[in-house]
C-alpha positions in Angstrom: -4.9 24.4 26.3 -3.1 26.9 23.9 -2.6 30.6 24.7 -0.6 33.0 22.4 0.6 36.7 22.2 3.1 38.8 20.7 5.6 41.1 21.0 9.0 42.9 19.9 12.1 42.2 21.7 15.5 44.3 21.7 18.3 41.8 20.9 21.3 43.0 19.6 20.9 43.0 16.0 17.8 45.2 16.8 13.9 44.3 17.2 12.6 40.9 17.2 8.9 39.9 16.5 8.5 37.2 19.2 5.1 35.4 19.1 4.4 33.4 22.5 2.7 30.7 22.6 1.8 28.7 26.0 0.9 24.6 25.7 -0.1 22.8 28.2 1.3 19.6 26.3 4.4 21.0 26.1 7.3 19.2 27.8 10.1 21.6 27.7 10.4 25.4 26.0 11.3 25.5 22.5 12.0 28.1 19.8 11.7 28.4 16.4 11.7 30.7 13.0 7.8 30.9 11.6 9.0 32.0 7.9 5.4 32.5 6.9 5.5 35.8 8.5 9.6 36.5 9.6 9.2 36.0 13.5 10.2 34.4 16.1 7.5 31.7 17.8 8.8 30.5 21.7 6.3 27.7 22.4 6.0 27.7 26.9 4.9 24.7 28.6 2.1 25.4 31.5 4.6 26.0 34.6 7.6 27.4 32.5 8.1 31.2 32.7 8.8 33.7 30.5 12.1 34.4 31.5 13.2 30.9 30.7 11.9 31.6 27.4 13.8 35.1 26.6 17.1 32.7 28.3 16.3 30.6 25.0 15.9 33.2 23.0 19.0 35.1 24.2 21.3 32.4 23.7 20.4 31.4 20.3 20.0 35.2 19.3 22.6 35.3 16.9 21.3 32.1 14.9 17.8 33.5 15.2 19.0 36.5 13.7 20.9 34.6 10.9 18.0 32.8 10.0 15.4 35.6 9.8 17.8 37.7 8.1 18.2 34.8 5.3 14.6 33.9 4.3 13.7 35.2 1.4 11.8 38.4 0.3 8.1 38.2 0.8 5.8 38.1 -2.2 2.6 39.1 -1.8 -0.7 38.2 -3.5 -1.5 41.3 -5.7 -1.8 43.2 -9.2 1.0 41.9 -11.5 3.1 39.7 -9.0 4.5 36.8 -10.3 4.0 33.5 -8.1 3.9 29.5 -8.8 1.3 27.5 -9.5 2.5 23.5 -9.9 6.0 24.8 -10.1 4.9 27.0 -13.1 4.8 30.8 -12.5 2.3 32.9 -13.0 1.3 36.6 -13.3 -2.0 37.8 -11.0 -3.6 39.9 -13.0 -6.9 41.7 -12.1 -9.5 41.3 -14.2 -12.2 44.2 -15.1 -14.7 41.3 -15.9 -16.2 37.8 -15.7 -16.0 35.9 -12.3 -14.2 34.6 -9.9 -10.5 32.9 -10.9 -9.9 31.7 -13.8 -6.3 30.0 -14.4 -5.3 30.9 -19.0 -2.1 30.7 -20.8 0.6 31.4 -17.5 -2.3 34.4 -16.4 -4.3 34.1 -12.8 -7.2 36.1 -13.7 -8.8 37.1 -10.5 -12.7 39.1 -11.2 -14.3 41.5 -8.4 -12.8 44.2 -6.5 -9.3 45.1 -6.4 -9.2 44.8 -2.2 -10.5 41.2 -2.6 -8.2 40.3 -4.7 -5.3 39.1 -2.4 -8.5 37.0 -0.3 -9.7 35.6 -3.7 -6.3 33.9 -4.9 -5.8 32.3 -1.8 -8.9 30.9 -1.2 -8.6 29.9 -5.3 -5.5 28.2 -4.2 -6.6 26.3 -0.7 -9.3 25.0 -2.9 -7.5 23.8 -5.7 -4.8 22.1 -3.3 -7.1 20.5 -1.6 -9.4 19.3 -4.6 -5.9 18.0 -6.1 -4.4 16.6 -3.4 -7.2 14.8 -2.3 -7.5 13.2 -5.7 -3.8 11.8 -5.8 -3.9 10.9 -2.1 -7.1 8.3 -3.2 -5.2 7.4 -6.7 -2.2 6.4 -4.3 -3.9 4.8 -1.2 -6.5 2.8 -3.5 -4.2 0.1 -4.5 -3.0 -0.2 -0.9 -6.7 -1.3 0.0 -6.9 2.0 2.5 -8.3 5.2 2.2 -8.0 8.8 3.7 -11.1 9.4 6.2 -10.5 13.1 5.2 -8.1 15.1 3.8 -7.8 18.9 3.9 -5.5 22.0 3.7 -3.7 24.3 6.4 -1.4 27.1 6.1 1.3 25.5 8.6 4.5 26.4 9.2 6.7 23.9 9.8 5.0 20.5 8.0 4.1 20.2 4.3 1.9 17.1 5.1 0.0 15.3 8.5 -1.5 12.1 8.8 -3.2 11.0 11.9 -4.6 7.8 13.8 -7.9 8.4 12.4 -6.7 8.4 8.3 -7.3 11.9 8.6 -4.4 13.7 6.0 -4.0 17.4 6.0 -1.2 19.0 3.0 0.2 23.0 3.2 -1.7 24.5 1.0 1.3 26.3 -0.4 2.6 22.9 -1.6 0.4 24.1 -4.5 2.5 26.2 -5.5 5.6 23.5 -5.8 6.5 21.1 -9.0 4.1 18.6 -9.3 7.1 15.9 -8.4 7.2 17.6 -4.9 3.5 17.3 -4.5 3.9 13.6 -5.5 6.1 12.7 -3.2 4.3 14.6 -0.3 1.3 12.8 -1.1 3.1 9.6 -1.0 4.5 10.2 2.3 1.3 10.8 4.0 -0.4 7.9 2.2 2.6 5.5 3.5 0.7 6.4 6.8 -2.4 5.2 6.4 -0.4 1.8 6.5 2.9 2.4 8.9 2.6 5.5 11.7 6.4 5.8 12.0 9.5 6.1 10.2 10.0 2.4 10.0 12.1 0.4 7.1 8.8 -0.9 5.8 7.1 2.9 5.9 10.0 4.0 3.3 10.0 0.4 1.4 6.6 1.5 1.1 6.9 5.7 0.2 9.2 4.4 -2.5 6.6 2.2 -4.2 4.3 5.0 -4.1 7.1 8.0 -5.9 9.5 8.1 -7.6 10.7 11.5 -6.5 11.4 11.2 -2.7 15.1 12.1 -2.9 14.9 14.9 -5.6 11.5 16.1 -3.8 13.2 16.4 -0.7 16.2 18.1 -2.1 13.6 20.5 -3.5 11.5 21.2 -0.8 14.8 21.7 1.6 16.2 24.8 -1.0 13.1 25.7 -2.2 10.5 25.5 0.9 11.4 28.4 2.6 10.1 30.4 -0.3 6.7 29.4 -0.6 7.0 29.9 2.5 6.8 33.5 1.9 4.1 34.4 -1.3 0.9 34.4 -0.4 
């Protein structure tokens, strides 16, 4: 069972945003940076309390602060912002006619009203990482004799790509926004699971026959991944 709330907390480099969130599957409590929104998320197990928690958060307050203090500026989805789209910025711009999104020449034209806007590009974007993901997650597995039960999207914070027991793969949709190398390796990675669910020898024998890319991908993604992180 999962049960969250929020709060600010004092520490001494001023106020925290500290988002609680209680697991019953949790084993011990844990604490981490969500960049997606600049907080602070302490994860609980059933019988921990909250004071163990703020211990955590106490004694790790100055990296917390350090690392919140360090992710980049946020970029949101509106009028004239620039934001990447397969590694390739482009500008938002709102358009006074035609429909929907429509992707010309660097531009993201979205149509409609001006307070959808921000709701339209996003959903443009989950469904245009999904549509191409799941197409190179086939292209990659079908060689392999294996295929994805189903793949879909998230906006996670912490994992650019899943793959479970079931074949089921699920990307960030913000991985949309990364060079198309990154999203090949990714892809690769997850695919490599359909055959080996672990980090084995054979699992990486095997991500490398599917990319190329995996050591300049994961360069990428460790500079780079706390700023998509942040647009949207």
């Amino acid at each position: 069972m999962l049960s969250s709330s929020s709060e600010i907390v004092m520490l001494s480099g001023g106020a925290t945003e500290v988002h609680w969130r209680r697991n019953d599957r949790a084993r011990q409590v844990s604490l981490r940076i969500d960049p997606r929104v600049g907080r602070v998320v302490i994860t609980l197990p059933s019988r921990a309390s909250r004071q163990s928690g703020l211990q955590l958060l106490i004694a790790h307050a100055e990296w917390v602060q350090g690392r919140l203090a360090a992710l980049p500026r946020p970029v949101l989805f509106v009028d004239g912002a620039l934001v990447p789209l397969n590694g390739v910025e482009h500008r938002i711009v709102h358009a006074t006619g035609g429909r929907g999104v429509q992707i010309a020449n660097g531009i993201i034209h979205v149509a409609g009203g001006i307070q959808f806007l921000p709701r339209r590009v996003k959903d443009f974007f989950r469904a245009e990482a999904r549509r191409q993901f799941a197409a190179l997650a086939v292209a990659k597995a079908g060689p392999l004799g294996v295929a994805p039960r189903r793949v879909s999207v998230k906006d996670t914070s912490s994992r650019w790509g899943s793959c479970t027991s079931q074949r089921d793969l699920a990307f960030s949709w913000r991985l949309l926004m990364a060079p198309e190398f990154v999203q090949d390796y990714v892809v690769a990675h997850e695919v490599a699971h359909l055959r080996h669910m672990n980090h084995s020898a054979p699992f990486w024998d095997l991500v490398d026959v599917l990319t190329e890319h995996r050591e300049t991908a994961i360069g990428w993604l460790r500079r780079e991944g706390a700023h998509l992180m942040r647009i949207g």
